[in-house]
C-alpha positions in Angstrom: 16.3 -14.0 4.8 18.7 -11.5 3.5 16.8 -11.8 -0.2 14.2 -10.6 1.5 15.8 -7.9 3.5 17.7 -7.0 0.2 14.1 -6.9 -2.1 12.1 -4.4 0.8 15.2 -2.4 0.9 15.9 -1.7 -2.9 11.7 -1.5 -3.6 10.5 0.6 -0.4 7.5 1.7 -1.9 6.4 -1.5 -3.2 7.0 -3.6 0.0 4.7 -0.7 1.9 2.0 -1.0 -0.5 1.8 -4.7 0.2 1.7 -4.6 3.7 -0.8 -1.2 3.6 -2.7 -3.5 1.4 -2.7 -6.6 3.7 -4.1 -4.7 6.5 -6.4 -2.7 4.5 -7.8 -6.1 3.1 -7.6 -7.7 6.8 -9.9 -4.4 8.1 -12.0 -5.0 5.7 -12.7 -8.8 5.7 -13.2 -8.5 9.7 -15.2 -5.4 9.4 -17.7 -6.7 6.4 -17.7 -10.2 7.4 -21.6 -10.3 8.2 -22.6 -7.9 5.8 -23.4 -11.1 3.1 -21.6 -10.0 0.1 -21.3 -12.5 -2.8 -18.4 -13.2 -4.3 -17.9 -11.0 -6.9 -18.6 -8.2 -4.7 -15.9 -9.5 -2.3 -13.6 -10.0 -5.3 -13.9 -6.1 -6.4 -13.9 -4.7 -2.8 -10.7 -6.4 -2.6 -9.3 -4.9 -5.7 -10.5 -2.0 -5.5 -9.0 -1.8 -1.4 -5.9 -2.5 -3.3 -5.6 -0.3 -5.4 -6.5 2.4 -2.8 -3.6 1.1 -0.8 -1.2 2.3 -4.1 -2.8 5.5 -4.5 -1.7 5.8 -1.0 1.8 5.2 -0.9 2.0 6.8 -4.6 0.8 9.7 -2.9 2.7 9.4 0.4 6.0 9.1 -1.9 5.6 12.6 -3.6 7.7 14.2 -1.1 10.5 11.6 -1.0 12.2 13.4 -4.0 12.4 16.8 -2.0 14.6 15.5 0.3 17.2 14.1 -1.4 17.4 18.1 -3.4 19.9 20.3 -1.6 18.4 23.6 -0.4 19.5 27.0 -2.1 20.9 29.5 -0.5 20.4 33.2 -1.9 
């Protein structure tokens, strides 16, 4: 348990891309379940749902640095 605890803590933005991902693919399984996609279909929605999920956190990340940057004073 603590390997865990010890990978999410040292990769934060990798461990919320997985579980961003995870719900993103559960949405959209529920959600298109009846629409009678084929496999392949299924296969690059997923993907693609993934990689969306990245883009996300990539771009929720961009303002991490900032904070660590002390504030100048003039």
């Amino acid at each position: 348990m603590n390997s865990i605890r010890n990978i999410i803590t040292s990769h934060p933005n990798l461990s919320a891309w997985f579980v961003l991902a995870l719900g993103m693919v559960a949405i959209l399984v529920y959600e298109a379940r009846d629409v009678g996609l084929e496999a392949r279909q299924w296969f690059w929605l997923i993907v693609i749902t993934v990689l969306v999920a990245g883009a996300c956190i990539w771009i929720i990340s961009w303002g991490d640095d900032e904070e660590d940057e002390p504030q100048e004073q003039e």
